[in-house]
MARTIFI-752172 format. One record per residue: x, y, z of N, C-alpha, C in turn. Coordinates in steps of 0.1 Angstrom, whole numbers, plus 5000, padded with zeros to 4 digits. Each point is the difference from the previous one (the first is absolute). Layout:
BEGIN
<pt n_x="X" n_y="Y" n_z="Z" ca_x="X" ca_y="Y" ca_z="Z" c_x="X" c_y="Y" c_z="Z"/>
...
// end
This chain:
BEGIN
<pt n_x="0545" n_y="3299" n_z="7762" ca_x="5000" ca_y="5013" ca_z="5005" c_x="5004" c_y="5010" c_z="4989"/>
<pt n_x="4993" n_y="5009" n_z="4996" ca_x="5003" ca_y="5011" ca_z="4986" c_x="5005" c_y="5009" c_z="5004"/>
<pt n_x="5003" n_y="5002" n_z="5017" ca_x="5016" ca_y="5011" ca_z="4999" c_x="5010" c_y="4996" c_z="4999"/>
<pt n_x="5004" n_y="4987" n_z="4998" ca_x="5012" ca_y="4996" ca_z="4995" c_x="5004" c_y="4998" c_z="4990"/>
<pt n_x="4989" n_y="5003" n_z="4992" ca_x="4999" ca_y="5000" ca_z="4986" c_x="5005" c_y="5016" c_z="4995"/>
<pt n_x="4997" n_y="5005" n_z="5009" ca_x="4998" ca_y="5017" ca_z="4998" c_x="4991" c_y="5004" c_z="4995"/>
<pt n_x="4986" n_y="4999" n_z="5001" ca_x="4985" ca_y="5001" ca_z="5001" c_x="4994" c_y="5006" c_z="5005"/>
<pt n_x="5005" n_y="5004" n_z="5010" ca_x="4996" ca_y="5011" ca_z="5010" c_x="5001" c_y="4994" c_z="5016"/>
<pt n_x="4990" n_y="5011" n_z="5005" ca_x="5001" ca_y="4990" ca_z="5014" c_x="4992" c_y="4991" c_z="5004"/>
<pt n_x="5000" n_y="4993" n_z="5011" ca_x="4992" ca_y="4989" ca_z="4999" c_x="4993" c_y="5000" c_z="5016"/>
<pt n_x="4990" n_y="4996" n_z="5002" ca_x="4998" ca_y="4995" ca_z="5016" c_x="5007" c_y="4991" c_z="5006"/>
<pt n_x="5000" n_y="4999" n_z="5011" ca_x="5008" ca_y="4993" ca_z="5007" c_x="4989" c_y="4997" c_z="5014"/>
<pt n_x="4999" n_y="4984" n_z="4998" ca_x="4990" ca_y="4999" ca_z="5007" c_x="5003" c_y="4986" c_z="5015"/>
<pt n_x="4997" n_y="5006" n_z="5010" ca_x="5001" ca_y="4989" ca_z="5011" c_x="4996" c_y="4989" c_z="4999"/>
<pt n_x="4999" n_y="4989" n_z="5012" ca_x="4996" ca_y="4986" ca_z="5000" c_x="4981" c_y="5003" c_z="4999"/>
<pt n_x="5000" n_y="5008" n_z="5005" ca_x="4982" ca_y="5001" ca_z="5002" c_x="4998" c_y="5002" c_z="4986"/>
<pt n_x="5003" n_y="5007" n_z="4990" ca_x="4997" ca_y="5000" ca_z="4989" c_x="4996" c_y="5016" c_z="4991"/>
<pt n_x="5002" n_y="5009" n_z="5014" ca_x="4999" ca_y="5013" ca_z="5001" c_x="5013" c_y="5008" c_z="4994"/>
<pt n_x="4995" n_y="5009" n_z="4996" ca_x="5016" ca_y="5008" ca_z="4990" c_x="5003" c_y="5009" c_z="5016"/>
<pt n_x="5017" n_y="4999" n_z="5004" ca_x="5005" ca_y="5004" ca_z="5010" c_x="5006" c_y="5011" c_z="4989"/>
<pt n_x="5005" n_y="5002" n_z="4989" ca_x="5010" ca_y="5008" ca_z="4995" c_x="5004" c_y="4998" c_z="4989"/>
<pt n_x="5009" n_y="5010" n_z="4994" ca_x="5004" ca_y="4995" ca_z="4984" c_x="5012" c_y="4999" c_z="4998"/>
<pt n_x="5003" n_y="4995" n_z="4986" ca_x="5014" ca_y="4996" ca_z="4996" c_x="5002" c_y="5005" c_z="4987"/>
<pt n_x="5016" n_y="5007" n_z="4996" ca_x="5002" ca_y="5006" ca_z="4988" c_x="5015" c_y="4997" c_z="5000"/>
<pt n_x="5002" n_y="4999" n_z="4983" ca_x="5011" ca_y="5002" ca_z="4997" c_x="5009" c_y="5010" c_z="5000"/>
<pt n_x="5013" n_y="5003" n_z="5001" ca_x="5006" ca_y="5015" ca_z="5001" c_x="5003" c_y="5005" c_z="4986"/>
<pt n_x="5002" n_y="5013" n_z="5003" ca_x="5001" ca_y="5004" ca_z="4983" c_x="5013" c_y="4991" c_z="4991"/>
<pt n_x="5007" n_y="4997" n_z="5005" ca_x="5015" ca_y="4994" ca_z="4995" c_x="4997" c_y="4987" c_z="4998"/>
<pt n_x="4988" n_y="4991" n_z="5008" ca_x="4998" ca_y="4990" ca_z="4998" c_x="5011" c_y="4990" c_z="5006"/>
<pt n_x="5003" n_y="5004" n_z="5010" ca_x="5010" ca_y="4990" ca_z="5008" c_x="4996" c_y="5000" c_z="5015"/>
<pt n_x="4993" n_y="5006" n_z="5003" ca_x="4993" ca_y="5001" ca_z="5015" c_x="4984" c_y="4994" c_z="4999"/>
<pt n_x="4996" n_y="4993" n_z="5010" ca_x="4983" ca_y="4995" ca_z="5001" c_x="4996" c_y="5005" c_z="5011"/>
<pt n_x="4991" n_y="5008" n_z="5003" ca_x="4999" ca_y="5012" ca_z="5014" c_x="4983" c_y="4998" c_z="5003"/>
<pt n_x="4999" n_y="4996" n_z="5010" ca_x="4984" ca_y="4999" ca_z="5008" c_x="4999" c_y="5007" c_z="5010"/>
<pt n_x="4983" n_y="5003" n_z="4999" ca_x="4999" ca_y="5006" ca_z="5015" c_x="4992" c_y="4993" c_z="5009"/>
<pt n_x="5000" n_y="4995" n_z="5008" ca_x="4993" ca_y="4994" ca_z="5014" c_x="4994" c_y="5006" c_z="5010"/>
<pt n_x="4988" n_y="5005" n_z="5000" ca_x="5001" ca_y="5013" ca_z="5009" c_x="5003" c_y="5013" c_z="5000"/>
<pt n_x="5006" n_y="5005" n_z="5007" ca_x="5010" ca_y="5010" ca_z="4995" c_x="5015" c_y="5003" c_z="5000"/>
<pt n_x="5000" n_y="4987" n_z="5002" ca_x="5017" ca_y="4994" ca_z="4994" c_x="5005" c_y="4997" c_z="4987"/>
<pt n_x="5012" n_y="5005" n_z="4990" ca_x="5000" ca_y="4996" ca_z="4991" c_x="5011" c_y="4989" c_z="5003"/>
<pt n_x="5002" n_y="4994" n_z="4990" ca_x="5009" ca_y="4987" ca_z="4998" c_x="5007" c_y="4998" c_z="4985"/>
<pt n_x="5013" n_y="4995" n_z="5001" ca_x="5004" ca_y="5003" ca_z="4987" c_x="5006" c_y="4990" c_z="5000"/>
<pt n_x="5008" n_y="4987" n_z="4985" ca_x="5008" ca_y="4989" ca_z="4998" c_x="5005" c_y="5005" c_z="4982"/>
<pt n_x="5008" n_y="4994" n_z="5003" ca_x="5007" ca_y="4999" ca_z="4981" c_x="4987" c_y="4991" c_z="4994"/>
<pt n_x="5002" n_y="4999" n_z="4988" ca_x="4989" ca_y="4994" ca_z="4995" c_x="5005" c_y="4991" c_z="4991"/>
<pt n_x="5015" n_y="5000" n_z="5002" ca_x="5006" ca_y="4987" ca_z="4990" c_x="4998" c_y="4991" c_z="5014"/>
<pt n_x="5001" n_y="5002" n_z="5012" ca_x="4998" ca_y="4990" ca_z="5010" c_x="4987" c_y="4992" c_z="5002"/>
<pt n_x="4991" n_y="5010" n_z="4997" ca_x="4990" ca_y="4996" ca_z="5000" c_x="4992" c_y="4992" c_z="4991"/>
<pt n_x="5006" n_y="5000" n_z="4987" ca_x="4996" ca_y="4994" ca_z="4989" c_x="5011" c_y="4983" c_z="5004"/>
<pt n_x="5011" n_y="5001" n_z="5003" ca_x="5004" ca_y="4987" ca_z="5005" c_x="4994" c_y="4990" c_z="5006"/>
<pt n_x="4992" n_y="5009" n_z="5013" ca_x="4988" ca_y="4992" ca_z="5007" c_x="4994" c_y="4994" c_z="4992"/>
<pt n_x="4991" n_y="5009" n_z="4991" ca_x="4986" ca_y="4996" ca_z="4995" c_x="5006" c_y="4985" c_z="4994"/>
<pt n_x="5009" n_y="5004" n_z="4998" ca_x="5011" ca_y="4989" ca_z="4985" c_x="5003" c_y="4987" c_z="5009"/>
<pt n_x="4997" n_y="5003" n_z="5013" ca_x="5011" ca_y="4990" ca_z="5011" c_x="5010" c_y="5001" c_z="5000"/>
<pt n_x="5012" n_y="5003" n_z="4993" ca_x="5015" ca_y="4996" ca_z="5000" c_x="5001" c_y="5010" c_z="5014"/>
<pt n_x="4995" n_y="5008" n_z="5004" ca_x="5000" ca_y="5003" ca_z="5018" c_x="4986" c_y="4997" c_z="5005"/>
<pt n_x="5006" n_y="4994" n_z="5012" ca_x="4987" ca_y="5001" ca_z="5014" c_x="4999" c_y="5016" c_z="5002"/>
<pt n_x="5010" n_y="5010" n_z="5002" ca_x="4992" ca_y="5009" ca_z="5003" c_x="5007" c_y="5016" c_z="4997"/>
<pt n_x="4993" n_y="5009" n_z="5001" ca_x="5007" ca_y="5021" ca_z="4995" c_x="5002" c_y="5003" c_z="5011"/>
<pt n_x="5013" n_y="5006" n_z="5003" ca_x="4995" ca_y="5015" ca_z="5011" c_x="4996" c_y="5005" c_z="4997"/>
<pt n_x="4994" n_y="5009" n_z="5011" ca_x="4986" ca_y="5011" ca_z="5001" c_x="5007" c_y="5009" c_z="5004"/>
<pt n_x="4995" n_y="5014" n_z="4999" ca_x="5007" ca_y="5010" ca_z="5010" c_x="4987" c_y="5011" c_z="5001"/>
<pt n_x="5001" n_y="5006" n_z="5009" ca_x="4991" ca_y="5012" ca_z="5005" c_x="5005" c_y="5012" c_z="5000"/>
<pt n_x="4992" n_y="5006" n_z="4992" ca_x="5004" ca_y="5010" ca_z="4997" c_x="4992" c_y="5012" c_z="5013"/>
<pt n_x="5010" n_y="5006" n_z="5007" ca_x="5001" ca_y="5009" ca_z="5015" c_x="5002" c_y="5015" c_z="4996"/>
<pt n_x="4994" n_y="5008" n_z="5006" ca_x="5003" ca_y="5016" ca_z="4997" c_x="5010" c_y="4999" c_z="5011"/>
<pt n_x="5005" n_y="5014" n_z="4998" ca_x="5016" ca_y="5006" ca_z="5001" c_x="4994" c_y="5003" c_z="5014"/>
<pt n_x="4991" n_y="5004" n_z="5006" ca_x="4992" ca_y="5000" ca_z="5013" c_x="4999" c_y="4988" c_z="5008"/>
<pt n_x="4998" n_y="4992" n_z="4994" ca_x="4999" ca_y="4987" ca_z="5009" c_x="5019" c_y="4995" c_z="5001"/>
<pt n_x="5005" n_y="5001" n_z="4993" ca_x="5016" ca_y="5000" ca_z="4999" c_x="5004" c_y="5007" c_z="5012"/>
<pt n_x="5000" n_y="5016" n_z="5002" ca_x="5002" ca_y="5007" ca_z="5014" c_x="4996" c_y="4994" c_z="5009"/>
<pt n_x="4985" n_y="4993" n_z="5001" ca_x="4994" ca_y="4994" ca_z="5010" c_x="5007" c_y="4988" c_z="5007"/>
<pt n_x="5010" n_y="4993" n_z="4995" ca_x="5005" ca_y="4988" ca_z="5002" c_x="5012" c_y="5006" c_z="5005"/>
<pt n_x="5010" n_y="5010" n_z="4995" ca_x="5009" ca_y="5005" ca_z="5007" c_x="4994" c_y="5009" c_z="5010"/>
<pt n_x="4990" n_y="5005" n_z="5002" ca_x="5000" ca_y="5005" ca_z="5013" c_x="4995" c_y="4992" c_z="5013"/>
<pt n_x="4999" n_y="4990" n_z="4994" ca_x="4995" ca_y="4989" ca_z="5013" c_x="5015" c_y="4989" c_z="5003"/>
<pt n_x="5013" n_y="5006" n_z="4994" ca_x="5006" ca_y="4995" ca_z="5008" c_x="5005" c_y="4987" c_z="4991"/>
<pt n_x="4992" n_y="4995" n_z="4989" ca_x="5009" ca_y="4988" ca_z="4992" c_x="5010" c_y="5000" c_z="4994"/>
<pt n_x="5012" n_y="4995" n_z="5003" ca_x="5018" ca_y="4999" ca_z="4996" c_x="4997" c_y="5001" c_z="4988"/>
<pt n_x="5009" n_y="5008" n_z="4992" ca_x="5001" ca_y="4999" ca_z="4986" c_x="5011" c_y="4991" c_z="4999"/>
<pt n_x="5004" n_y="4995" n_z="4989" ca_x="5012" ca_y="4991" ca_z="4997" c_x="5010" c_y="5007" c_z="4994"/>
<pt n_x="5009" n_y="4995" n_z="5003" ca_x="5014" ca_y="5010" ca_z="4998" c_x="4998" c_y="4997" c_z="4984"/>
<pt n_x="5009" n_y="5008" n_z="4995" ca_x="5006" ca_y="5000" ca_z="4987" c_x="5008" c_y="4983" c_z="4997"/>
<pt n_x="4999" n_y="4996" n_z="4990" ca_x="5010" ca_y="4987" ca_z="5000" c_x="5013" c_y="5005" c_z="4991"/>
<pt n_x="5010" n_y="4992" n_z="5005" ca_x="5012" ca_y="5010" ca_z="4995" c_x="5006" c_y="4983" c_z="4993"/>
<pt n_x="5003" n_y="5010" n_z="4988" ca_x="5000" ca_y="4991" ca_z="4983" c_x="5018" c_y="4995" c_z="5001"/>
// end
């Protein structure tokens, strides 16, 4: 894959074989960020290079949410978690 090279972006293609979306490196080179749709998706990319490497089965992923969909979750009522006290 040549965005982990820093190559640019790349497709990102499903089981069918069809391109669902793409994948890019971040400017700093420590983030690996895809889009699926019209969701993006983000992982470290030392994690992800571990995979490829095996020394891990597997990266977190995270989704990246607008500040709108954030409200949206507090106004339906989901507990936020207290502060943890150090």
């Amino acid at each position: 894959m040549g965005s982990l090279l820093g190559l640019g972006e790349s497709p990102v293609t499903g089981p069918d074989g069809k391109i669902s979306g793409s994948a890019w490196l971040s400017e700093s080179g420590k983030g690996f960020y895809c889009t699926i749709g019209s969701r993006v998706y983000s992982t470290p990319v030392q994690r992800v290079k571990m995979v490829l490497s095996r020394k891990h089965k597997k990266a977190p992923v995270f989704e990246k949410i607008s500040m709108t969909e954030c409200e949206e979750y507090v106004s339906q009522g989901i507990p936020m978690p207290d502060r943890m006290e150090s």
